[in-house]
C-alpha positions as CSV (number, residue, x, y, z in Angstrom):
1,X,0.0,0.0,0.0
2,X,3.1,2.5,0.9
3,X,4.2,2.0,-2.4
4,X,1.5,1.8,-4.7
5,X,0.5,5.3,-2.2
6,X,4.7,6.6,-3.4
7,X,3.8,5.6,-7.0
8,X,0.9,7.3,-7.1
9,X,2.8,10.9,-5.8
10,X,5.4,10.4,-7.9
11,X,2.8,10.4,-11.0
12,X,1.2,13.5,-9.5
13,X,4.9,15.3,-9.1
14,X,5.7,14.5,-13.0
15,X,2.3,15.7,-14.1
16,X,2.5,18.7,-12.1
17,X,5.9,19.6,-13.6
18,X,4.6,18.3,-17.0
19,X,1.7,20.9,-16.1
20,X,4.5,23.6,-15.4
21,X,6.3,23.0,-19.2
22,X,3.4,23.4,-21.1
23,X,2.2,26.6,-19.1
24,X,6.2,28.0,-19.0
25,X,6.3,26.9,-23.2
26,X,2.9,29.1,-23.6
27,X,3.6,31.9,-21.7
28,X,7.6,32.2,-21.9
29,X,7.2,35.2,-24.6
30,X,5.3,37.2,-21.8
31,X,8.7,37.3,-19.6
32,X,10.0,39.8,-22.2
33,X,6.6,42.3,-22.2
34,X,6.2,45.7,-21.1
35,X,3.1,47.5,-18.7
36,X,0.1,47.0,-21.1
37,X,-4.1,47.8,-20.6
38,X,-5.0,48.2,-17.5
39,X,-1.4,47.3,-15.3
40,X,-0.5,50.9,-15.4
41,X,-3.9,52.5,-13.5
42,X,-3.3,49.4,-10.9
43,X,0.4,50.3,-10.3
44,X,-0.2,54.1,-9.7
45,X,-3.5,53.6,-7.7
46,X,-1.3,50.9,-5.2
47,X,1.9,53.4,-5.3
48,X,0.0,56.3,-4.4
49,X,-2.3,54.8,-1.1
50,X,-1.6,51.7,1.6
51,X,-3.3,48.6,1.2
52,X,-5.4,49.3,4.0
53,X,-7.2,52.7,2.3
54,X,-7.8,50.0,-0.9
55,X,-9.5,47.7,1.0
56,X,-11.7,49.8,3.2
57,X,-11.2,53.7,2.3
58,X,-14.1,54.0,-0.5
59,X,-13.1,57.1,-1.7
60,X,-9.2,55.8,-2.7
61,X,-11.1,52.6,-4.1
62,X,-13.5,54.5,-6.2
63,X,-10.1,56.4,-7.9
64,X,-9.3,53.3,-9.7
65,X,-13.2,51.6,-10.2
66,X,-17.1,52.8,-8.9
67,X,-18.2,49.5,-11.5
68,X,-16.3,46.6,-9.6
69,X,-14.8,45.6,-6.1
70,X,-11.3,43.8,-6.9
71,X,-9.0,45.0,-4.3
72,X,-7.2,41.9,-4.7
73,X,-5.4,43.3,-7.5
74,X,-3.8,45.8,-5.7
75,X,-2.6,43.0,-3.4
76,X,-1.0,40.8,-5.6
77,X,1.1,43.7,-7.5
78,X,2.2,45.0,-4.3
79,X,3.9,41.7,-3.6
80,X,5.4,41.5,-6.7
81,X,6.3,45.2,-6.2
82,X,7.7,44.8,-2.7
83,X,9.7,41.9,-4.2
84,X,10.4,43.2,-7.8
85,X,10.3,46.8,-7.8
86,X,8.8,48.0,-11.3
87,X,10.0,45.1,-13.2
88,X,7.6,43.6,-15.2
89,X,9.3,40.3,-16.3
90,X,8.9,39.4,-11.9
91,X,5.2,40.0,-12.6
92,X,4.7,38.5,-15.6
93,X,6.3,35.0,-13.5
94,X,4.1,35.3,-10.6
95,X,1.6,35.4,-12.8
96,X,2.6,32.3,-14.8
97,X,3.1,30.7,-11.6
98,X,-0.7,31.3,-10.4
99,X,-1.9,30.0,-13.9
100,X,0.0,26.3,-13.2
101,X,-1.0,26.2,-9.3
102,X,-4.7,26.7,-11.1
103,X,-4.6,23.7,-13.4
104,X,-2.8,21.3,-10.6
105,X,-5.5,22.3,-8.0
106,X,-7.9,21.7,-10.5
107,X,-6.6,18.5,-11.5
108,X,-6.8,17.3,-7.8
109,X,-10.2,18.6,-7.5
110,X,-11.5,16.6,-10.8
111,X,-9.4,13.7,-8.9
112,X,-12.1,13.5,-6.1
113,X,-14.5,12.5,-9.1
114,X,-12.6,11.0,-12.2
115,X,-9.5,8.5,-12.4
116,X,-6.2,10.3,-12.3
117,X,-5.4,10.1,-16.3
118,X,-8.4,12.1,-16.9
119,X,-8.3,14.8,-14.3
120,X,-4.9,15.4,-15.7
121,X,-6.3,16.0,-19.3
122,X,-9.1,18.1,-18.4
123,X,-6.4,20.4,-16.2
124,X,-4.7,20.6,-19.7
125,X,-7.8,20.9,-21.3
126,X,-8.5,24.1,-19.5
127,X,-5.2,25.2,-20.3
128,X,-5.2,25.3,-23.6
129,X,-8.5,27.5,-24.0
130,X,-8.7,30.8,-25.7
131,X,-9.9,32.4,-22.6
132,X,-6.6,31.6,-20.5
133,X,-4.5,32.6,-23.5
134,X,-6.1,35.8,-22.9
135,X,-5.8,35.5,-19.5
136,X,-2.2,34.6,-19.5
137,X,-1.1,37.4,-21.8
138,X,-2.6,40.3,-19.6
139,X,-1.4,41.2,-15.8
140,X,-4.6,43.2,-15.2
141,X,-6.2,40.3,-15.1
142,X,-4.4,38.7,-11.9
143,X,-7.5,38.8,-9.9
144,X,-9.9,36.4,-12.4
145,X,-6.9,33.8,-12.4
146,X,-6.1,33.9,-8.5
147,X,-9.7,34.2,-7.7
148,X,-10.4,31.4,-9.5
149,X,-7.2,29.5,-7.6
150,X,-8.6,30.6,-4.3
151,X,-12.0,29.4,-5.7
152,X,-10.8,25.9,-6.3
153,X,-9.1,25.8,-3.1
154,X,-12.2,26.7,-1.1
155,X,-13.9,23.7,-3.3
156,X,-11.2,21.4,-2.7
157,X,-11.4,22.3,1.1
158,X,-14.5,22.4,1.4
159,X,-14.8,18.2,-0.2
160,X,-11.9,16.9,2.4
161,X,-14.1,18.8,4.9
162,X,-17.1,16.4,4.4
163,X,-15.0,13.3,3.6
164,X,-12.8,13.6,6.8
165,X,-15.0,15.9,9.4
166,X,-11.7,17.7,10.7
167,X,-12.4,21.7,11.5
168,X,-9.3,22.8,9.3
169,X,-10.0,22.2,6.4
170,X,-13.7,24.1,6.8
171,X,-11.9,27.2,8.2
172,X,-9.4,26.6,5.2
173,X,-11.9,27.2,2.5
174,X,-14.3,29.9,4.4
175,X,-10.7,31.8,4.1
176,X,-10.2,31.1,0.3
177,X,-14.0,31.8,-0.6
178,X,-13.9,34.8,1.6
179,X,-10.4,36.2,-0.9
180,X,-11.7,34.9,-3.7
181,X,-14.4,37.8,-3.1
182,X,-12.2,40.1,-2.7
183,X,-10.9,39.2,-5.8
184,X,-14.0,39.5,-8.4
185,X,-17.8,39.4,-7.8
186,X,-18.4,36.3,-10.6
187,X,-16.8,34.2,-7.3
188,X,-19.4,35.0,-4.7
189,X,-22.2,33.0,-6.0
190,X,-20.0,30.0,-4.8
191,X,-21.8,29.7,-1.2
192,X,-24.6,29.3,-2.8
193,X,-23.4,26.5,-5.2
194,X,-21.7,24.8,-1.5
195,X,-26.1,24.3,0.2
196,X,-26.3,22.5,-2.9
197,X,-22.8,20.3,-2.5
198,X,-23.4,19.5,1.1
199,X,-24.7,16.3,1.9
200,X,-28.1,15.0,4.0
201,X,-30.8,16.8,3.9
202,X,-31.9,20.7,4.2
203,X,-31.5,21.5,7.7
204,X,-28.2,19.6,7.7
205,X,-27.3,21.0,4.2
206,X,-27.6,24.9,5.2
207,X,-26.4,24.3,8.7
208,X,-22.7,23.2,6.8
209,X,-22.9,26.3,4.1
210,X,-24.3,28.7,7.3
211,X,-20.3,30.0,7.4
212,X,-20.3,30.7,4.5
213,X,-23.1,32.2,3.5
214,X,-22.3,34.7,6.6
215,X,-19.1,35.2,4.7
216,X,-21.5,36.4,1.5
217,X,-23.7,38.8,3.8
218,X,-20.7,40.2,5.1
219,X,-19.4,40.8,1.7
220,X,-22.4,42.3,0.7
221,X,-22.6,44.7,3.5
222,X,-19.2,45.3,2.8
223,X,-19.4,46.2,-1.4
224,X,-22.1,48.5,-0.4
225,X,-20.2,50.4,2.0
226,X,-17.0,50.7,-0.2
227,X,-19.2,51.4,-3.9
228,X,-21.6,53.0,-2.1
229,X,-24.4,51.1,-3.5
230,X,-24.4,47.4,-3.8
231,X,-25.2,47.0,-7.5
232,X,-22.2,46.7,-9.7
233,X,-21.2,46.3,-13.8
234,X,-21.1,50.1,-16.4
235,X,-25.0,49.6,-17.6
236,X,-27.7,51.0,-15.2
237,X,-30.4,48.8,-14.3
238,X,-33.3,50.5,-16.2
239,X,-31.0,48.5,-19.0
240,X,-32.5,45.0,-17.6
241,X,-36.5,46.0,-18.3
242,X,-36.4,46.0,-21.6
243,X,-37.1,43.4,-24.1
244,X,-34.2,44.8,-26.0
245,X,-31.9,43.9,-23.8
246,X,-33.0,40.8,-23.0
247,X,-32.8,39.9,-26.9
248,X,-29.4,40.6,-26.7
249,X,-28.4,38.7,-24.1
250,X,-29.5,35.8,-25.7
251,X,-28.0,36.6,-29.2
252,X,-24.6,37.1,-27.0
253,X,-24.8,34.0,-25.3
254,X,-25.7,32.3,-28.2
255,X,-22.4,33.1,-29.5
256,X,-20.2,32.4,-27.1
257,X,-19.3,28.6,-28.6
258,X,-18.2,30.7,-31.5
259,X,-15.9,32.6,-29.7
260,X,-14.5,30.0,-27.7
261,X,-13.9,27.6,-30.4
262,X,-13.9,29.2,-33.7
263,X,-14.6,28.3,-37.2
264,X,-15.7,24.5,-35.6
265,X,-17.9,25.7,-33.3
266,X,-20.9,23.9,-34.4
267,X,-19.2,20.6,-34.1
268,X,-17.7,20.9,-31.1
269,X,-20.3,22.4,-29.3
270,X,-22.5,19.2,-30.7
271,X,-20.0,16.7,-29.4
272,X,-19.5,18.4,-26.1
273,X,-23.5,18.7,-25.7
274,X,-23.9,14.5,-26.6
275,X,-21.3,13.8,-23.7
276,X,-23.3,16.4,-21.6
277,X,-26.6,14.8,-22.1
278,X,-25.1,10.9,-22.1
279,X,-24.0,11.8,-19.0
280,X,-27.1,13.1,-17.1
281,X,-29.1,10.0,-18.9
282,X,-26.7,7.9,-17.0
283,X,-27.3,10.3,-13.9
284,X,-30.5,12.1,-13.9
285,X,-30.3,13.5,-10.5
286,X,-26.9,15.6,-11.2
287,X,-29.2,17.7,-14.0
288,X,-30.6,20.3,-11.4
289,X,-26.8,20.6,-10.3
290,X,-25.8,21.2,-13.5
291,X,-28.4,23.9,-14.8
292,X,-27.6,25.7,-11.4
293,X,-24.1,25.6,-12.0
294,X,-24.6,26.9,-15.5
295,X,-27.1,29.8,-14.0
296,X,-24.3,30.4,-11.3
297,X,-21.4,30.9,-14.1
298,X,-23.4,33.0,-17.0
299,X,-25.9,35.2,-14.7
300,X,-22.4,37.7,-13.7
301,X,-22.2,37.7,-17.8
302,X,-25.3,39.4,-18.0
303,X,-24.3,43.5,-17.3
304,X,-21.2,43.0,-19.5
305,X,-23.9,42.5,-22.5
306,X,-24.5,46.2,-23.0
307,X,-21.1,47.2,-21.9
308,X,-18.6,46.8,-23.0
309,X,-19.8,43.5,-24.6
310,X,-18.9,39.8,-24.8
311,X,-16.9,39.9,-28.0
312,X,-14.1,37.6,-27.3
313,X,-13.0,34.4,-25.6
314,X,-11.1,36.6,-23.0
315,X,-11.4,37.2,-19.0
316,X,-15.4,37.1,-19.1
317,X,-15.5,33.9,-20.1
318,X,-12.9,32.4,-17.5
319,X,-15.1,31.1,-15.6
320,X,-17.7,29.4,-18.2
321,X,-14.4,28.0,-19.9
322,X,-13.6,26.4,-16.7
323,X,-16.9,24.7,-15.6
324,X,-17.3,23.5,-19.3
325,X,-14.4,21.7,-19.1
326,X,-14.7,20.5,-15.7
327,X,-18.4,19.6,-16.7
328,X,-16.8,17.8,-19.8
329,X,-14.8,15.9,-18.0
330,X,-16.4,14.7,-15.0
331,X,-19.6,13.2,-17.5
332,X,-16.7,11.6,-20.2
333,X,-16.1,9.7,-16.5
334,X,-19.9,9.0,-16.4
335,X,-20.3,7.8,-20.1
336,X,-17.0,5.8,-19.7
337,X,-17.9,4.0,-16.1
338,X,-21.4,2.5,-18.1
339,X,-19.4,1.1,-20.5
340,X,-18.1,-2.9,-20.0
341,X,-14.7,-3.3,-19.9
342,X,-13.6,-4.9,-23.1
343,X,-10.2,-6.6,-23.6
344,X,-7.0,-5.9,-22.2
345,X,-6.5,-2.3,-23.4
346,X,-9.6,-1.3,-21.6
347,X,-10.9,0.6,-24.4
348,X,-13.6,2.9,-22.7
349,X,-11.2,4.1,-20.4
350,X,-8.6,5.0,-23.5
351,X,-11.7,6.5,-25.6
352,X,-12.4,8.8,-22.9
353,X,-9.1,10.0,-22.6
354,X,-8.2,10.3,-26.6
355,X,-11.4,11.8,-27.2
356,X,-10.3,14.7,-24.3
357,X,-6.6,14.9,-26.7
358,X,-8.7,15.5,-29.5
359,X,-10.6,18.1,-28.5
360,X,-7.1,19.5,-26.8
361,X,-5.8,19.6,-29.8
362,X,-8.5,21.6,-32.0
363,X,-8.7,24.1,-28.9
364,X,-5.0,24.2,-29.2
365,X,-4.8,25.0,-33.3
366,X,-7.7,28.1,-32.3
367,X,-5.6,29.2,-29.9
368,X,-2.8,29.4,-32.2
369,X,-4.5,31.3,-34.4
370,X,-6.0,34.2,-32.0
371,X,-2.0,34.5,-30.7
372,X,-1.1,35.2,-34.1
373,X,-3.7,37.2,-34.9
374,X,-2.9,39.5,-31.3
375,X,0.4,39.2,-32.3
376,X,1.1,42.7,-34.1
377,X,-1.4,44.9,-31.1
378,X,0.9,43.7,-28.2
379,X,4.0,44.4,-30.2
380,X,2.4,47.4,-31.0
381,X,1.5,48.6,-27.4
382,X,4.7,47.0,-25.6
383,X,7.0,49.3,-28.0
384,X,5.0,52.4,-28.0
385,X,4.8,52.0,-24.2
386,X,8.3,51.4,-23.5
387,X,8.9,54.7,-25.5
388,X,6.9,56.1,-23.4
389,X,8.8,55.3,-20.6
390,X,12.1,56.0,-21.6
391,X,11.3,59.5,-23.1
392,X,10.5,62.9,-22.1
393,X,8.1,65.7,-22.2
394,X,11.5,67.3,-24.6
395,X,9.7,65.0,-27.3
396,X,6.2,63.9,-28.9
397,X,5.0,60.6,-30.3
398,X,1.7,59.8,-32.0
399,X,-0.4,56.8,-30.5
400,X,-1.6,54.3,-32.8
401,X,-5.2,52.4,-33.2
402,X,-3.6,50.2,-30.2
403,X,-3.4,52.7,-27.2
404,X,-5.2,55.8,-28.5
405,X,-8.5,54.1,-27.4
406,X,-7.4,52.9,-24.4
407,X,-5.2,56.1,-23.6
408,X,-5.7,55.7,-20.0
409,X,-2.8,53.6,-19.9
410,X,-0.1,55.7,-21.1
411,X,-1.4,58.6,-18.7
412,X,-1.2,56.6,-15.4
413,X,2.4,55.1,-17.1
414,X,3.2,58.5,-16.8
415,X,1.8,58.7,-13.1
416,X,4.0,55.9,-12.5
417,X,6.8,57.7,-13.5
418,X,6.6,60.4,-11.6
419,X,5.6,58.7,-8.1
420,X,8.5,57.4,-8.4
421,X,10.8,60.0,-9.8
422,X,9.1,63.3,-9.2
423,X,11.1,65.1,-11.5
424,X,10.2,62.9,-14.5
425,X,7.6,63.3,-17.3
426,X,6.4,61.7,-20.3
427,X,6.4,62.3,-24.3
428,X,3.7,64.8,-25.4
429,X,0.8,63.1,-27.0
430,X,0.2,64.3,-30.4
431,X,-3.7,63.5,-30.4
432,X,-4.6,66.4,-32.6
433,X,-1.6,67.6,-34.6
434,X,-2.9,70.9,-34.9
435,X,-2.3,72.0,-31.6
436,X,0.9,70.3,-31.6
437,X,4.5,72.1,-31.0
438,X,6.2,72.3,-34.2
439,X,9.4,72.1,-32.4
440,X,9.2,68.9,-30.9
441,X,10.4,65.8,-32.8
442,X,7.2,64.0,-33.2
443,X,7.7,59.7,-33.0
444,X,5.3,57.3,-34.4
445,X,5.1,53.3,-34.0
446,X,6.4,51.7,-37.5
447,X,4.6,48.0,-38.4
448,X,8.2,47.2,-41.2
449,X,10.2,47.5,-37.9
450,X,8.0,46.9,-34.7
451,X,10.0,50.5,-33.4
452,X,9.4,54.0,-32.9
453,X,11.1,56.6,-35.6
454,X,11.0,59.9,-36.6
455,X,8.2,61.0,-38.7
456,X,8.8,65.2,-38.0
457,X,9.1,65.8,-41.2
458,X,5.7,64.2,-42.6
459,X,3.6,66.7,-40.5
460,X,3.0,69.2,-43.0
461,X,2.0,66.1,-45.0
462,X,-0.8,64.7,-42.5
463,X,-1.8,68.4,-41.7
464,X,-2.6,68.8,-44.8
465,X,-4.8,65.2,-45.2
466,X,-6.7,66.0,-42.4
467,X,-7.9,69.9,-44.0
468,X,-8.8,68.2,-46.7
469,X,-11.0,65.8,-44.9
470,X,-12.5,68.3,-42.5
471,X,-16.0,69.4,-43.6
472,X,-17.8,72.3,-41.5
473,X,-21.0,69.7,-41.5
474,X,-23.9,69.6,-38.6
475,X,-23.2,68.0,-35.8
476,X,-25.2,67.5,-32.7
477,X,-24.8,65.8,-29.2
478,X,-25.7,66.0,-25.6
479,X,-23.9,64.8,-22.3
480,X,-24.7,64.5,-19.0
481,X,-22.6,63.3,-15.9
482,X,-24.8,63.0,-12.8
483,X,-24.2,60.9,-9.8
484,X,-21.4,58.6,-11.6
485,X,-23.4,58.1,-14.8
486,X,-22.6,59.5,-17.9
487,X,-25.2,59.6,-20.7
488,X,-25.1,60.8,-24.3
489,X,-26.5,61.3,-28.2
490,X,-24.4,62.3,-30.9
491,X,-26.1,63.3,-34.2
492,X,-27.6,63.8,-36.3
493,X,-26.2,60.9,-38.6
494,X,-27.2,57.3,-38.2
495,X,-24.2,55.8,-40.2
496,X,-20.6,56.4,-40.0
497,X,-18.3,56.6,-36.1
498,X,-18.4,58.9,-33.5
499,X,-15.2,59.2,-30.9
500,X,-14.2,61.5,-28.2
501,X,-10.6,63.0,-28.1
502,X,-9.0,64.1,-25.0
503,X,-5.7,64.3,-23.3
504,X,-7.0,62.5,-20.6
505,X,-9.4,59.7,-22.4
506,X,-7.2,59.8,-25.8
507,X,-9.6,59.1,-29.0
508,X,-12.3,56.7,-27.8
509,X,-14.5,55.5,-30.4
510,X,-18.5,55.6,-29.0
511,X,-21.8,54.4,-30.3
512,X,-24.3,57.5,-31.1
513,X,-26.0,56.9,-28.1
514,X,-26.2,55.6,-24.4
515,X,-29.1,55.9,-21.8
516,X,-26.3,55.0,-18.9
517,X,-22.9,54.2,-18.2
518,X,-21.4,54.2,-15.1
519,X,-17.6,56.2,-15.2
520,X,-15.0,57.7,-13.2
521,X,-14.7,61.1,-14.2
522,X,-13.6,63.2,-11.3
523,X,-12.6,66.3,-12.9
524,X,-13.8,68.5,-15.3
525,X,-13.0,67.0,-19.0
526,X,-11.6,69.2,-21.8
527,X,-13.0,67.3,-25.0
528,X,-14.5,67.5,-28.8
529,X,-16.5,65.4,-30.3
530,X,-15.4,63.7,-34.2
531,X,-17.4,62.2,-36.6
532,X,-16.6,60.3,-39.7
533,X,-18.6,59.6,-42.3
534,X,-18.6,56.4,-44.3
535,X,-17.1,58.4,-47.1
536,X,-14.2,60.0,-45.3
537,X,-14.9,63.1,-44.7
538,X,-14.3,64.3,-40.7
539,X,-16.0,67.4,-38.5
540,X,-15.5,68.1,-35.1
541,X,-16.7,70.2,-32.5
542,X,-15.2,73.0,-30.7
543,X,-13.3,72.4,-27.7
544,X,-15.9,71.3,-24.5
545,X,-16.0,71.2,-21.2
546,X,-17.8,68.3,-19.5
547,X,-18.1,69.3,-15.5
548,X,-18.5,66.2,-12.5
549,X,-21.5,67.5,-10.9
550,X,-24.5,66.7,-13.3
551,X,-25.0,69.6,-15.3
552,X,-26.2,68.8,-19.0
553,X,-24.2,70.0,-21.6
554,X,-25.6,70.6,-25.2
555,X,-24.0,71.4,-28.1
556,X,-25.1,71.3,-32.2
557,X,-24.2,73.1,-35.9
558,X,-26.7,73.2,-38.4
């Protein structure tokens, strides 16, 4: 028994550092990366208060987000801070390090309910999906991938709890569900999932989840006091009473196969759904289980529909990714156990398993395809960003389609810098050429050699391409900013894009219209409004000024 008990943790050791290859092999390229998205607000936000104002001063939370409650963020990058300084290559390990302790806690998690060989698979499986490429690439996302660790650990817990009785292991996974709330809100909806888990019947089963579910009132208490409201997500919720809406939640959902497993969708999504349903035939009782488990995962999907949208397999779908495969997994067990035994190779066993490869590999090849396909915006960011960094106000650069939309990143870069080198400053931003100084040698991001050069001497050029797409054309809109929600209507065209341009925002691209979106404007924002038509031609407005304390702001040329 000692040694087949040896054998067996010497299996679990290689597969674990077999687990650690494959996650180092995918995510080895990210050791070289700069600050990207969102890592920049997160770094300044944590530089500039203690962990203690993040976690309970409202006001400092509220500087970095009034949508979400993730303070957990802020967490990890101070430990990589206190450990690494500003080095990103650190943080880019920790977080590779977080994404293998997530597929070998998994794997012993799928262990309590499929043979070894299998669990394995399904923790590469999981690995291999489109969302944790995503996932893997981007350090802003920290808190979905550790939340979901801690998740799994409170699971895992919360199963040697009922198999063994001893105390520990309950106070062990109260603490990790408690983090993994502090870490993102799709993770609280777990003490609910645990009445269901526990065994005997009601009394006994909400008597066991009674800690947690304290846990979950406390956190609620807790969100409201530090959002000051308890409701979270951008989209107010007038959005939820409309038909509309409701449409397109099921036209998004509908789609997510599509963007989780590409131009084989259909196929897939048809085998995956015949083990799903052999599986509860073999097993009736676990279908309730299962459609709550489903309800659990998609209902925190819902908000994101009307902002900013589910268009990609990326962090949103995290957590879906990871109970389809777990689901997957745990009924290829099912289908396999109701099959006899037949010869020596134990075919069922081996079908089970090849069938998981298979599907491996076809996530794999999508996968492979989306990296190349991102391939050219990270270069594109990580150059333009490090540029960023190692210049000064002395010179300009132009941002490209990668960061001008997302220009909130190279501001609070520049935050960084200064917190901690007071006397630094960053490159002028040359959002509007225009008002640009002619003196100042003006960089721009180059595809042919993934670098920044010199393009000074094309300004007159691109001056004079933008007068001759101007047009003095009607243009209409009104904005409002009351209460942390910002509203608008552009106009008067139907067709063509609207964007806002700011120093602070950058050039955001908009749709004509929203009834409600929840933001973190602070401070009076300097803007104009561009439109382009579908045949080229541009107009803007005049400078604006959009104030913080709700007053309406109208605005139109005839």
């Amino acid at each position: 028994m000692r040694k087949l008990m040896a054998d067996i943790r010497v299996q679990d050791a290689l597969l674990a550092a077999w687990l650690a290859l494959l996650v180092f092999l995918q995510g080895a390229h990210t050791l070289e990366r700069f600050w990207l998205g969102d890592d920049t607000p997160i770094l300044a936000h944590m530089l500039k208060h203690s962990l203690l104002e993040i976690f309970f001063e409202p006001t400092v939370w509220q500087e970095l987000s009034t949508a979400n409650l993730t303070p957990w963020i802020s967490l990890s990058f101070y430990v990589d801070y206190a450990l690494a300084g500003l080095n990103p290559g650190l943080f880019y390990l920790h977080h590779l390090l977080a994404l293998w302790l997530v597929g070998v806690v998994a794997a012993r998690l799928l262990m309590l309910f499929v043979e070894r060989p299998l669990a394995w698979s399904g923790a590469v499986l999981f690995l291999l999906g489109a969302p944790v490429l995503r996932v893997g690439d981007q350090l802003f996302t920290r808190h979905y991938l550790e939340g979901l660790l801690l998740c799994l650990l409170a699971l895992l817990f919360f199963f040697h709890h009922q198999r063994s009785g001893k105390r520990r292991f309950q106070l062990l996974a109260l603490l990790c569900y408690a983090l993994a709330m502090t870490a993102k809100e799709i993770y609280v909806p777990l003490a609910v999932l645990l009445v269901f888990l526990a065994p005997g019947n009601w009394t006994q089963r909400m008597r066991e989840a009674r800690p947690y579910l304290i846990a979950l009132m406390l956190y609620v208490a807790w969100r409201g006091y530090m959002l000051s409201g308890h409701a979270g997500g951008y989209a107010q919720g007038s959005a939820y009473m409309n038909l509309t809406f409701w449409t397109a939640v099921a036209t998004s959902f509908a789609g997510i196969p599509a963007l989780l497993f590409g131009a084989h969708s259909v196929f897939i999504a048809l085998a995956l759904l015949a083990v799903l349903v052999a599986g509860f035939v073999r097993w009736p009782r676990r279908l309730p289980l299962g459609l709550l488990v489903a309800g659990l995962v998609l209902a925190p999907l819902v908000p994101l529909v009307a902002y900013p949208g589910i268009t990609s397999a990326d962090r949103y779908l995290l957590l879906p990714w990871f109970a389809l495969c777990f689901g997957i997994v745990v009924q290829a067990q099912v289908v396999r156990d109701c099959i006899p035994r037949c010869g020596v190779l134990a075919w069922p066993r081996i079908a089970a398993i090849s069938g998981c490869l298979v599907f491996a590999v076809a996530i794999f090849q999508y996968r492979s395809l989306i990296q190349q396909s991102e391939a050219h915006y990270y270069r594109a960011v990580d150059v333009q960003m490090r540029h960023v960094w190692s210049h000064d106000a002395s010179t300009a650069f132009l941002p490209d389609a990668a960061i001008a939309p997302s220009f909130g990143m190279v501001r609070a870069l520049g935050e960084v810098k200064r917190l901690t080198d007071p006397s630094a400053s960053i490159p002028k931003a040359a959002l509007d050429l225009s008002a640009l100084d002619p003196t100042l040698p003006l960089y721009a991001y180059s595809v042919d050699c993934a670098c920044m050069h010199d393009i000074s001497t094309t300004i007159p050029q691109r001056l004079a391409q933008i007068h001759h797409q101007q047009r003095r054309a009607p243009l209409t809109l009104a904005l409002s900013n009351h209460d942390g929600w910002i509203a608008w209507d552009f106009g008067p065209y139907e067709t063509g894009s609207y964007s806002v341009v700011s120093d602070y925002i950058g050039n955001l691209p908009l749709p004509a219209r929203q009834a409600g979106l929840r933001t973190n404007i602070r401070r009076d924002l300097e803007f104009y409004v561009r439109y382009t038509a579908p045949e080229g031609w541009v107009t803007y407005s005049p400078p604006l000024r959009l104030k913080p304390d709700g007053e309406q702001l109208t605005w139109r040329r005839d």
